[in-house]
MIDO-146843 format. One line per field, with one value per residue (C-alpha): residue number from 0; y, z, x. Coordinates in steps of 0.1 Angstrom, whole numbers, plus 5000, padded with zeros to 4 digits. Layout:
seq <- (NUM ...)
v <- (Y ...)
w <- (Z ...)
u <- (X ...)
// end
This chain:
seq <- (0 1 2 3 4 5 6 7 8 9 10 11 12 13 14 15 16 17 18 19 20 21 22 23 24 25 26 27 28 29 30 31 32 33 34 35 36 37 38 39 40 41 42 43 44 45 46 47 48 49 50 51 52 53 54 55 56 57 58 59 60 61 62 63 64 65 66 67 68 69 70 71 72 73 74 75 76 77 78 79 80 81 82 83 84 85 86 87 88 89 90 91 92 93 94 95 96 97 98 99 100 101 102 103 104 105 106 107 108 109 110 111 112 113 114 115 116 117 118 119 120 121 122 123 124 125 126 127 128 129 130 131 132 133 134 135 136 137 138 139 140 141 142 143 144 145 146 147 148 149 150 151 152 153 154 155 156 157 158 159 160 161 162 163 164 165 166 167 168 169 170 171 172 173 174 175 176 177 178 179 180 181 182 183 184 185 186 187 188 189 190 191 192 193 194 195 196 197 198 199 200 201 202 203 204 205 206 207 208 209 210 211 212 213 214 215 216 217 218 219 220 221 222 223 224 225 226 227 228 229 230 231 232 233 234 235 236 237 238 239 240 241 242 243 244 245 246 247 248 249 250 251 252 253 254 255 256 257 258 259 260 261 262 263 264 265 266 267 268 269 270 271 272 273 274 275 276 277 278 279 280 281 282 283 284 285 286 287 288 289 290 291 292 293 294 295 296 297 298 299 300 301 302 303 304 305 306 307 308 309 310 311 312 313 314 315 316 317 318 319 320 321 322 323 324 325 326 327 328 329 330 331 332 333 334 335 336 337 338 339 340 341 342 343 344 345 346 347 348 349 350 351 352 353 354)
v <- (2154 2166 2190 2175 2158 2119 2133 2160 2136 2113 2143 2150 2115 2111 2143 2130 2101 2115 2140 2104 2091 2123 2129 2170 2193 2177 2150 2129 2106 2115 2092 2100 2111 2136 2168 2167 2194 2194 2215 2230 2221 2239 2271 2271 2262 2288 2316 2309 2301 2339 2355 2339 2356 2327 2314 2284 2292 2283 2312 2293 2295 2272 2300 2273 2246 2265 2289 2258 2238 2266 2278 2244 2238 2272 2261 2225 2249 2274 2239 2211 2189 2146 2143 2164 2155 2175 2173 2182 2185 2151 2145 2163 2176 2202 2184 2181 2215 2224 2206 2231 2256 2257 2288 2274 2282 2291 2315 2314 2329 2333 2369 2363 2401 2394 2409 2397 2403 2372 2350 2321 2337 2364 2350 2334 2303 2300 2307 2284 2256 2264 2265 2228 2216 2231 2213 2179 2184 2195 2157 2147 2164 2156 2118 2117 2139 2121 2134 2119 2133 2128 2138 2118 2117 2135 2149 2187 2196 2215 2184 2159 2181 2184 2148 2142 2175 2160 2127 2108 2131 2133 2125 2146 2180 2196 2224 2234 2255 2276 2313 2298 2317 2290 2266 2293 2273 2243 2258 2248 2241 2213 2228 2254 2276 2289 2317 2317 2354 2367 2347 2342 2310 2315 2295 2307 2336 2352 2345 2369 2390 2397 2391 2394 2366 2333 2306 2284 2311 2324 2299 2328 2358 2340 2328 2365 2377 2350 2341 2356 2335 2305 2326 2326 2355 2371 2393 2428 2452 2428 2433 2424 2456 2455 2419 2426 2460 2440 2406 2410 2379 2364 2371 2356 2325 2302 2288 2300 2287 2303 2303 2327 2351 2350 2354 2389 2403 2401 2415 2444 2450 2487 2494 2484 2475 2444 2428 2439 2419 2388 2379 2385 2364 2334 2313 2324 2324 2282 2278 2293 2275 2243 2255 2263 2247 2222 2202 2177 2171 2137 2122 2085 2054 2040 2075 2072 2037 2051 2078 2055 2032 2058 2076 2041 2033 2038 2071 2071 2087 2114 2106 2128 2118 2118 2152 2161 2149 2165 2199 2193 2184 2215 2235 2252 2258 2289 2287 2270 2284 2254 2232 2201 2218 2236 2200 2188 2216 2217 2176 2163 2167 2144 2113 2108 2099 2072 2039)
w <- (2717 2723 2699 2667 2640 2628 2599 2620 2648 2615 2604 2637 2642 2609 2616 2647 2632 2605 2629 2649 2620 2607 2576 2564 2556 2522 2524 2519 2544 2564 2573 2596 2568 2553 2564 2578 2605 2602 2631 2627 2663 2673 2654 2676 2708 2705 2695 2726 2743 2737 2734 2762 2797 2817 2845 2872 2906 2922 2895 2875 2837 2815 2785 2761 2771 2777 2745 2725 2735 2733 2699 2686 2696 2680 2651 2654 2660 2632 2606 2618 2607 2610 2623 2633 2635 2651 2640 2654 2642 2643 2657 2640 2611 2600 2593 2559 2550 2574 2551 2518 2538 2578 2589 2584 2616 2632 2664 2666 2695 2711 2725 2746 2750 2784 2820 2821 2856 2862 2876 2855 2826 2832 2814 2779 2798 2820 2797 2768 2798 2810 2772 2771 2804 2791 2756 2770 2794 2767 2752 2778 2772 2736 2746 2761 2733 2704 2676 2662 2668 2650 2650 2623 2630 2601 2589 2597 2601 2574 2550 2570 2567 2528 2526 2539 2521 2493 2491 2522 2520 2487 2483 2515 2523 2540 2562 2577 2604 2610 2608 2586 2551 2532 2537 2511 2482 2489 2488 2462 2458 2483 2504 2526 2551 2585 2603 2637 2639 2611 2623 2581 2564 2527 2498 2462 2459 2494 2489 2455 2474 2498 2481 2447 2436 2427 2451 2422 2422 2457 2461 2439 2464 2496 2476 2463 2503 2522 2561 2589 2611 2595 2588 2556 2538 2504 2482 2492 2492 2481 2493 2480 2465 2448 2436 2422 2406 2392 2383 2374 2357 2394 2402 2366 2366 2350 2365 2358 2366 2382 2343 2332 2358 2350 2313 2324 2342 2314 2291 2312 2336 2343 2345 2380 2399 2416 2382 2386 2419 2408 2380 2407 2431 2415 2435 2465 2447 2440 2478 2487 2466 2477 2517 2512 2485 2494 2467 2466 2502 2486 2519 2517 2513 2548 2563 2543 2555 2591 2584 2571 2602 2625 2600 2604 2642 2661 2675 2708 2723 2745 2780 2800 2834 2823 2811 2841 2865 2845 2848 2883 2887 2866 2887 2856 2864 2854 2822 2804 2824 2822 2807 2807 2787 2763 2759 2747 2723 2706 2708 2715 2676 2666 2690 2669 2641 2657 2644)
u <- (1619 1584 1571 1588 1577 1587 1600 1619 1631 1643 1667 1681 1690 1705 1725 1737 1746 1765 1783 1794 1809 1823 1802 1809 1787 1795 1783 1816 1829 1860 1885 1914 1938 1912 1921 1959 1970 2011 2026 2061 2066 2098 2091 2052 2071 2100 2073 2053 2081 2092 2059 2036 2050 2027 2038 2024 2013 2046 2060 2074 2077 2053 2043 2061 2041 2007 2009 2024 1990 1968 1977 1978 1939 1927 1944 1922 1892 1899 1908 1888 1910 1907 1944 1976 2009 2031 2068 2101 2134 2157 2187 2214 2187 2208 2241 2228 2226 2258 2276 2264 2269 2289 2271 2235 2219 2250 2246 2205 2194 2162 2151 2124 2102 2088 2104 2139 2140 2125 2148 2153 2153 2179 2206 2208 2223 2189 2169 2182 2182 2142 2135 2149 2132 2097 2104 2110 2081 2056 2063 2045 2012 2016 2021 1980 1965 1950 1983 2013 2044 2075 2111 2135 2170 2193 2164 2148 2109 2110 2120 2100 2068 2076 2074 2047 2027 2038 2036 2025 1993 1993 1957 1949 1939 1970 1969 2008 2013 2043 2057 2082 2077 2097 2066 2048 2064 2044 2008 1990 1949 1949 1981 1977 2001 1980 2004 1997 2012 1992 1963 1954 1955 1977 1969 1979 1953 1967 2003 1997 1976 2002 2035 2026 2042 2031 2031 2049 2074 2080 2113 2130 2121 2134 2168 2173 2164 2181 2168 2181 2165 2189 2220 2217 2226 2206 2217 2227 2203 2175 2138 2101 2096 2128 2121 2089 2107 2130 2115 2074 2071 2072 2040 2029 2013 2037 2066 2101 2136 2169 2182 2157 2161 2198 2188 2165 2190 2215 2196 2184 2215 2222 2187 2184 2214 2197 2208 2240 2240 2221 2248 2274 2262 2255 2270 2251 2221 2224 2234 2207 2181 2200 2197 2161 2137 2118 2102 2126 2138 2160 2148 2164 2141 2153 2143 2107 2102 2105 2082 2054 2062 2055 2020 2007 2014 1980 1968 1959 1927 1926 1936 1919 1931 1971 1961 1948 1974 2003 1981 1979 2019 2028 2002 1989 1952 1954 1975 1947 1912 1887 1913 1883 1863 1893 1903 1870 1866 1898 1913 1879 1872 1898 1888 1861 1889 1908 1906)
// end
């Protein structure tokens, strides 16, 4: 410390402290629920699962479990957030919306781009068994990393992540991540969407910068388009440009309701024939807002209870020889280059947040 002042040394003490204790740049104290990290976790293992081509040094397959970990600490780099909680799909999740509508999700496939030739992954039947085997393993690294996981039988991520965006965290700044567009309708000026794919991070000003449409109002885009990735069909012939065509007061900020876009298309059918196709398809319309909005997940108090039980269990701290041994046993060295220090940088932040 030779060479600075006592006045100097005083303000790099007091900034260390304050780093210590988690102070921001602020000012404001942060407490582990400040700034809350929720990972779609199927949707980020099945990308990387499909996308990352990496395997160990006996050639085996781990890009699931090294792209899922990889991507999940640039997102704790990019967000700095006090706590993530990574959540998973329960245990017949989807029964609810099956019964709405039987073909929900019916016949999902995964089409993963890398060389098929590769043994174990040659056939959908290997490949949809390695996919499970890397799934159950990457529990295990999550199990010695300072996050919460959580997967609520009868319930999907997508309602489980609404919940707690919405009130669990109410108070909290919420950052989700997921390719999942549906999570769009939940931004708002302490909610925020980070696409791993687009690498871009949507609050309300991006989703009108890149949808035009309100974030307040982008429920009626996705009902009018429908999901492939669920099954679930849209309207025929319906796109964004079409929508925004058709329906400008979207992208208006006030929020509007099913009934008025029934009312606009009644007074101004034969104009464009998306009208036409709106008043016909009613009935598809309110399945699919049923199927897919998700302000009001009507998640049962028992279920909440269980979720609060498991927000208030302890977090564990990093445990960095568990880590290390399960690196060792998967032999994936070279997955994650200098994984001591990667895990310092990325899950290192949040030790500093456990009570």
């Amino acid at each position: 410390m030779s060479g600075f002042t006592s006045n100097e040394k005083r303000r790099l003490f007091s900034l260390f402290e304050n780093i210590k204790e988690g102070v921001g740049d602020s000012g404001i104290q942060k407490t582990t629920n400040s700034d809350i990290l929720l990972v779609d976790g199927l949707n980020t293992f099945i990308r990387s699962f499909m996308a990352v081509p990496s395997m160990n040094d006996d050639g085996m397959h781990t890009g699931g479990i090294a792209g899922f970990l990889k991507s999940v600490g640039y997102a704790i780099k990019l967000i700095n957030p006090t706590r993530v909680i990574i959540v998973f799909d329960g245990s017949g999740g989807s029964q609810k919306r099956r019964k709405i509508y039987p073909e929900y999700k019916k016949g999902r496939k995964t089409k993963v781009k890398f060389n098929r030739t590769y043994e174990d992954l040659s056939s959908s039947e290997l490949e949809q068994k390695n996919l499970q085997i890397e799934l159950m393993r990457l529990v295990n690294y999550l199990d010695v990393l300072p996050v919460t996981v959580m997967a609520i039988d009868n319930i999907e991520a997508d309602d489980t992540i609404a919940y707690l965006s919405e009130e669990t965290f109410k108070d909290s700044n919420v950052t989700i991540m997921s390719t999942d567009k549906d999570f769009l309708q939940l931004a708002s000026d302490r909610v925020k969407i980070w696409s791993p794919v687009k690498k871009k991070i949507f609050g309300c000003k991006e989703i009108v910068d890149e949808y035009g449409i309100t974030c307040n109002n982008f429920i009626y885009y996705r009902i009018l388009e429908g999901d492939v990735s669920d099954n679930i069909p849209g309207v025929d012939g319906v796109g964004i440009k079409r929508v925004l065509q058709a329906y400008p007061f979207l992208g208006e900020d006030k929020q509007v309701t099913l009934q008025e876009i029934y009312n606009y298309s009644e007074n101004y059918k034969g104009k464009y024939k998306i009208y036409e196709r709106v008043l016909d398809n009613k009935l598809l319309i309110e399945r699919n807002y049923e199927l897919m909005q998700l302000h009001n997940t009507q998640i049962q108090s028992f279920t909440q209870l269980r979720v609060e039980e498991i927000i208030n269990a302890p977090i564990k701290k990093i445990n960095k020889i568990s880590f290390s041994k399960l690196i060792t046993e998967d032999k994936m060295w070279n997955n994650i280059p200098n994984y001591h220090i990667w895990l310092n940088q990325c899950f290192g932040k949040l030790n500093s947040f456990v009570e």
